[in-house]
N, CA and C of each residue as an Amber inpcrd file, in Angstrom:
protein
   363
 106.5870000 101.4410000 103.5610000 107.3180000 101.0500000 104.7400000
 108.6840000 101.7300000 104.6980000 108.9440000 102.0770000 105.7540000
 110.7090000 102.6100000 105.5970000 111.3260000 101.7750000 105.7890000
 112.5810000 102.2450000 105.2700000 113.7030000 101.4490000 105.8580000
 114.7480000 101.3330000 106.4750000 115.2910000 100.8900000 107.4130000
 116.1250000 101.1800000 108.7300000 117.1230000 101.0290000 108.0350000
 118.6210000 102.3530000 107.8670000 119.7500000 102.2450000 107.7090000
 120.2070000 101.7680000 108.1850000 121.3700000 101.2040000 108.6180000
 122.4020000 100.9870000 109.3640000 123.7250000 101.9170000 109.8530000
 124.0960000 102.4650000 110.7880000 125.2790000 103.1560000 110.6430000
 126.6050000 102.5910000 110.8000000 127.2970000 103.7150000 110.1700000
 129.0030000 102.6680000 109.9890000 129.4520000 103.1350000 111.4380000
 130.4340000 102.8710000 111.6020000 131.4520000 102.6050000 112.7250000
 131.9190000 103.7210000 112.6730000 132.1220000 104.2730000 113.5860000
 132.9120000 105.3340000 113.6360000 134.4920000 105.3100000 113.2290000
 134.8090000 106.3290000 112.4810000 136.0100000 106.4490000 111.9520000
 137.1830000 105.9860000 112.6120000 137.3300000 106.5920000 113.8470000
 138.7230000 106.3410000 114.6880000 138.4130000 104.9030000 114.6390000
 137.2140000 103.8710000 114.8700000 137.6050000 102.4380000 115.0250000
 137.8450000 101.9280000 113.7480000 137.9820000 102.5840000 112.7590000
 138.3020000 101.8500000 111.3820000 139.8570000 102.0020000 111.4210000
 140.2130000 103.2250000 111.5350000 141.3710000 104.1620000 111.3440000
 142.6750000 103.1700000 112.3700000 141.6830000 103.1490000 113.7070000
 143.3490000 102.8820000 115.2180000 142.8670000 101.4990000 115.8890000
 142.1890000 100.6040000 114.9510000 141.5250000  99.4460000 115.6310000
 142.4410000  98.5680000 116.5160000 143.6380000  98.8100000 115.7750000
 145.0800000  98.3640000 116.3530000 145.0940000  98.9480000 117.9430000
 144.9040000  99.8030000 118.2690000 145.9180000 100.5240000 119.0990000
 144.5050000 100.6740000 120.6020000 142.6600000 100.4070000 120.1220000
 142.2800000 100.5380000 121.3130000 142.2970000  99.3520000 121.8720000
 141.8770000  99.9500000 123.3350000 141.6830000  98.6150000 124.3110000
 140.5050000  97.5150000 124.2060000 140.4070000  96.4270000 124.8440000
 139.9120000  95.3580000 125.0960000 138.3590000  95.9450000 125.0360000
 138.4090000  96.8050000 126.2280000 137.3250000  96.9740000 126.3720000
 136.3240000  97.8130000 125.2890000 137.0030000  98.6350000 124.8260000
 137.0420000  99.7200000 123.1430000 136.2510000  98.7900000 122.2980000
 137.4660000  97.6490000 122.0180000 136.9980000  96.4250000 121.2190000
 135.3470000  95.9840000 121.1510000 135.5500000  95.7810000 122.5800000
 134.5520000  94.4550000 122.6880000 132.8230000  95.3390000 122.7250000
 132.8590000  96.5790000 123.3100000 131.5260000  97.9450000 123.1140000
 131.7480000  97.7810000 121.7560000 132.2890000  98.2790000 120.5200000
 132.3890000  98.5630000 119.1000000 131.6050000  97.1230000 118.7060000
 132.1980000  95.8420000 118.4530000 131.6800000  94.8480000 118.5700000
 129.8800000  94.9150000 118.7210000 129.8220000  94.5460000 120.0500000
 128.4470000  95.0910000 120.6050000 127.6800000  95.4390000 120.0260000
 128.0830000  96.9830000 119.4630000 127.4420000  97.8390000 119.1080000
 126.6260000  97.5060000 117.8100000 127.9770000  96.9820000 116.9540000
 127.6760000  96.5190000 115.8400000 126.6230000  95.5310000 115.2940000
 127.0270000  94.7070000 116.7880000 125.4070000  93.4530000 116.5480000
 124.0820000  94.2200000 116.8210000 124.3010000  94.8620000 118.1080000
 123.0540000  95.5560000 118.1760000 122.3760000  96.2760000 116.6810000
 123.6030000  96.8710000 116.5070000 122.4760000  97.5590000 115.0850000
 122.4080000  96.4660000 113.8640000 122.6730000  95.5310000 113.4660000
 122.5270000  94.0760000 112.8610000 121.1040000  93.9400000 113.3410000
 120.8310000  93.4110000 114.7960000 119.7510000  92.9670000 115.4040000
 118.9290000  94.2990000 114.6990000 119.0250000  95.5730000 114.9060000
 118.1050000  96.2150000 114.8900000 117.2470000  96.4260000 113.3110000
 118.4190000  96.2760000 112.6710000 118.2560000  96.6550000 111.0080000
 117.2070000  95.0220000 111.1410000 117.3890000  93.7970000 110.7730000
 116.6080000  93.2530000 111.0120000 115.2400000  92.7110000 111.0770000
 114.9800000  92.9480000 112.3120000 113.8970000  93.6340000 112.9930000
 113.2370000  94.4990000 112.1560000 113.6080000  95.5190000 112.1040000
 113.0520000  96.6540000 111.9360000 112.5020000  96.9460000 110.0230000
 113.7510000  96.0440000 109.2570000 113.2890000  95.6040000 107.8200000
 112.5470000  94.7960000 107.3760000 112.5290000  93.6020000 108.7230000
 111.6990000  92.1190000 108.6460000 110.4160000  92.9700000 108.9410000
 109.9800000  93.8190000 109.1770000 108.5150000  94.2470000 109.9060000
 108.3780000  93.9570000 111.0180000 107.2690000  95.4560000 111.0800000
 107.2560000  94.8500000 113.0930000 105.4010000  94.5310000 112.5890000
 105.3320000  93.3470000 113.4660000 103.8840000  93.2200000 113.7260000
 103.0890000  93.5970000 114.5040000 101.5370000  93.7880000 114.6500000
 100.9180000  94.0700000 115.4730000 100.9170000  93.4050000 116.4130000
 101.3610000  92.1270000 116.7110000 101.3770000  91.3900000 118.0770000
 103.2080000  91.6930000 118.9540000 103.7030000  92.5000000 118.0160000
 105.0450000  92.7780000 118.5320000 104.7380000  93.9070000 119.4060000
 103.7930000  94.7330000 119.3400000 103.4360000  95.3340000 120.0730000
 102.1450000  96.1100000 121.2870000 101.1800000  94.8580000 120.5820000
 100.2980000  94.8320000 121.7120000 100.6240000  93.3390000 121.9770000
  99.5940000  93.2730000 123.3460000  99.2590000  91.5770000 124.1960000
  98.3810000  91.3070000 123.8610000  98.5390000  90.1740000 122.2830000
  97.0110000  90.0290000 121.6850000  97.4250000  88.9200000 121.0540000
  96.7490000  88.4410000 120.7950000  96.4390000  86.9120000 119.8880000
  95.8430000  86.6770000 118.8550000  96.0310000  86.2960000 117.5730000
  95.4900000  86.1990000 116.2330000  94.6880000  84.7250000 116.0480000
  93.5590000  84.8720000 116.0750000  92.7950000  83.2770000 116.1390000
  91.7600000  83.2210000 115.0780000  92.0800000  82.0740000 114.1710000
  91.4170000  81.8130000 113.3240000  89.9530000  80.7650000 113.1690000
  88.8420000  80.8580000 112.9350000  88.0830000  79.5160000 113.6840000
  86.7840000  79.5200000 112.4980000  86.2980000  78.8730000 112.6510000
  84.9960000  78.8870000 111.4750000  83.6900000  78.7280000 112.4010000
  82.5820000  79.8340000 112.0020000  81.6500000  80.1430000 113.0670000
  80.7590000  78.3900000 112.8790000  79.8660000  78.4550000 113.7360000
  78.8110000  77.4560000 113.1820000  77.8450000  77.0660000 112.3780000
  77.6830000  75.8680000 111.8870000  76.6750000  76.3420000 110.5350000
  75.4900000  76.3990000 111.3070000  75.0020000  76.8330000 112.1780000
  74.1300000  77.7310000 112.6840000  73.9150000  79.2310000 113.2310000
  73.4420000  80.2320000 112.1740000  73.5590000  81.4490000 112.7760000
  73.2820000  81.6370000 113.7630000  73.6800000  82.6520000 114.4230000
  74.0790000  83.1520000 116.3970000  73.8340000  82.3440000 117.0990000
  74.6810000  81.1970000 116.7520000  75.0100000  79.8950000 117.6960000
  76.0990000  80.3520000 118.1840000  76.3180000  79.8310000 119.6840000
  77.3070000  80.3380000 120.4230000  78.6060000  79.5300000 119.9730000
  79.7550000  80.1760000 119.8510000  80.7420000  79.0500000 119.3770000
  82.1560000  79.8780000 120.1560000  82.3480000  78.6450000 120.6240000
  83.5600000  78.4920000 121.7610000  85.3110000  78.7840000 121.3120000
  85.8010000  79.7730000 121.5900000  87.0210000  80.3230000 121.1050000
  88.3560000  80.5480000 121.9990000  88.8710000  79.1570000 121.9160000
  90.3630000  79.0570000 122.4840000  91.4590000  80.5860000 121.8580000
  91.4100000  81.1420000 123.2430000  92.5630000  82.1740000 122.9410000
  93.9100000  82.0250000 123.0760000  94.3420000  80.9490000 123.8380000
  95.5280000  80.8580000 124.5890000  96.5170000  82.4500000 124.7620000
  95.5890000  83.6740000 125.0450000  96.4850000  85.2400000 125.6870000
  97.2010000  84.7560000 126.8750000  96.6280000  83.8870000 128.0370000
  96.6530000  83.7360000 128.9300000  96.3360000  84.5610000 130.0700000
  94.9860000  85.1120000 130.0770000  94.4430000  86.1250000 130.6430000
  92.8580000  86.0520000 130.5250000  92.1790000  86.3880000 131.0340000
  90.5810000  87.2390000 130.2220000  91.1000000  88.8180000 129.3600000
  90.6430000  87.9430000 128.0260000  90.7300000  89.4860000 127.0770000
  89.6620000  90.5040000 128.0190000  90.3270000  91.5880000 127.2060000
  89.7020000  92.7610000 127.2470000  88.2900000  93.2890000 126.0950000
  88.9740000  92.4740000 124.8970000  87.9000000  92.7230000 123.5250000
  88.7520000  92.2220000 122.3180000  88.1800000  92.1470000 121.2220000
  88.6630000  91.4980000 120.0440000  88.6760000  92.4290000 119.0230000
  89.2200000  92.4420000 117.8850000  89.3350000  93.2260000 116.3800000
  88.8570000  91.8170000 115.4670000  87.7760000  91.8850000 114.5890000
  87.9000000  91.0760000 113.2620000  88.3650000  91.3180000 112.1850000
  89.6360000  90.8640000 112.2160000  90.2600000  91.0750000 111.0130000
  90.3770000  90.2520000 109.7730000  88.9690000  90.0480000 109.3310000
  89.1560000  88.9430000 108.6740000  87.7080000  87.9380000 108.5770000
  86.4940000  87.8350000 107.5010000  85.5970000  87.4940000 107.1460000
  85.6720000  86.9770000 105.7900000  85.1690000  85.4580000 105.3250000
  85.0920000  84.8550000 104.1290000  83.7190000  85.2870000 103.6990000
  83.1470000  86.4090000 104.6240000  81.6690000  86.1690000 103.8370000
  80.8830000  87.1220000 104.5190000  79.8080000  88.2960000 104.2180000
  79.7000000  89.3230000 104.8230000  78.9790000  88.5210000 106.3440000
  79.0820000  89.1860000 107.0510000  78.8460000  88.9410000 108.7810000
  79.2580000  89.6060000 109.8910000  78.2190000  89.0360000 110.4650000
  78.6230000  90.4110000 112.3860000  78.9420000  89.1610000 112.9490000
  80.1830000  89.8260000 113.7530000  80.6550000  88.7320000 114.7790000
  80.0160000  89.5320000 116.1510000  79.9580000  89.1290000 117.2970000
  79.2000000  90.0900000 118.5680000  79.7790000  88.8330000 119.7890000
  79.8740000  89.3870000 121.0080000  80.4180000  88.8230000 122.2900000
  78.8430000  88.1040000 121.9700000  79.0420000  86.9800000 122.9990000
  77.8740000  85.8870000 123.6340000  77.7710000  85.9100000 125.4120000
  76.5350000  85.8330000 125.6660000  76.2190000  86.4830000 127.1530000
  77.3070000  85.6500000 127.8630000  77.6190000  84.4520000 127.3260000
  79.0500000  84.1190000 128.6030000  79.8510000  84.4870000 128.8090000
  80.1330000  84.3200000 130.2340000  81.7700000  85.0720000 130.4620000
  82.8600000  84.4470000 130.1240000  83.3830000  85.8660000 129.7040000
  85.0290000  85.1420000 128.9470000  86.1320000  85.0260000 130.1890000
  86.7830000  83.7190000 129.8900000  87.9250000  83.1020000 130.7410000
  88.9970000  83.2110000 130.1900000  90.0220000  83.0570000 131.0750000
  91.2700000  82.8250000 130.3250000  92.0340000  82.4150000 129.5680000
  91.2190000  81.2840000 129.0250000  91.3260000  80.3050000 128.0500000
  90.0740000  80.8090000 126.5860000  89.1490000  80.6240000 127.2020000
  88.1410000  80.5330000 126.4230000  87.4950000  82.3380000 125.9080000
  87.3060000  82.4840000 124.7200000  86.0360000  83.4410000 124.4710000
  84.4870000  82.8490000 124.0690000  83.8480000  83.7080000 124.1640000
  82.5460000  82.8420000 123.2530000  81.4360000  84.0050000 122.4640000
  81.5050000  83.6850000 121.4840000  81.6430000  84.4770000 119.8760000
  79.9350000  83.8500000 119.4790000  79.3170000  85.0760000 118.7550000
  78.2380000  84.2210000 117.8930000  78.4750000  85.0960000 116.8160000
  77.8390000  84.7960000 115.6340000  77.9450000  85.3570000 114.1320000
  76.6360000  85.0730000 113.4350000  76.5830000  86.4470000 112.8680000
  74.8920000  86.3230000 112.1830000  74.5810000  84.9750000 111.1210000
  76.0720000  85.1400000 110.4540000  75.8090000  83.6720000 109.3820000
  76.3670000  82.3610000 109.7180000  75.7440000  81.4550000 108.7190000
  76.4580000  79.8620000 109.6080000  77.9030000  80.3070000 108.6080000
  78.5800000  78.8040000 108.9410000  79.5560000  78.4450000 108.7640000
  80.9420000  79.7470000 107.5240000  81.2600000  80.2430000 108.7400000
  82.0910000  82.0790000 108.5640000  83.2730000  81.7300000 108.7690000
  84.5420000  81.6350000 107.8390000  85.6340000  81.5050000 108.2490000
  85.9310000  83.0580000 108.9270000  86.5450000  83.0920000 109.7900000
  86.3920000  84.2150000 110.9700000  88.1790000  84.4650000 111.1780000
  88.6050000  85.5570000 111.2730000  89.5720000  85.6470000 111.7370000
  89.8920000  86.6300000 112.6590000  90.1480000  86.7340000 113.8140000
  90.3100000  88.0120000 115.0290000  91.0550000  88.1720000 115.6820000
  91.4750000  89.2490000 116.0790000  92.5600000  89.7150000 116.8570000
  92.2270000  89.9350000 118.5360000  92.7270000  89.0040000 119.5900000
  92.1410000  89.2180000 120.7770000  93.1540000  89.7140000 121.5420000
  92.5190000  90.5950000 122.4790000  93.7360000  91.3980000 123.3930000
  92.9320000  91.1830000 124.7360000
């Protein structure tokens, strides 16, 4: 992972901090939080939901294989499709002939009871 420097202040505001204006001040300031905020951010990690419209949902399939099992997304949308990121136990996860709502997906899995974890967009 890299890591986001920070830059210093420019010289003259170290040097004549005395002598600029209000407004000088208060941009320098600013500036300074901004790159605070940014270092941050940018050291804390950025996540994959920082940058797509997706939802991380965790659920345990049924202990019946390719039983249909019902998956609260709260995206607030109809996804588009899912990523599984995340199986306690080898298995296919696959869409189920119902249609997905805005609320709801609906998921079946070859094995019963699959702690499941997926990424929905």
């Amino acid at each position: 992972m890299t890591s986001y420097q920070k830059t210093t202040l420019p010289a003259v505001y170290i040097q004549y901090e005395q002598s600029l204006k209000p407004f000088e001040l208060d941009l320098m300031k600013a500036l300074n939080e901004l790159n605070l905020n940014l270092e941050s951010i940018l050291n804390g990690g950025i996540r994959f939901q920082d940058n797509v419209d997706c939802k991380t949902i965790s659920f345990t399939s049924s202990g019946t294989p390719d039983a249909e099992n019902t998956v609260t997304h709260a995206l607030g949308k109809i996804p588009t499709g899912f990523i599984v990121a995340n199986l306690d136990k080898a298995a296919i996860v696959y869409s189920s002939a119902s249609a997905w709502t805005a609320s709801n997906i609906y998921l079946k899995v070859n094995a019963a009871s699959v702690a499941v974890k997926i990424i929905v967009f």
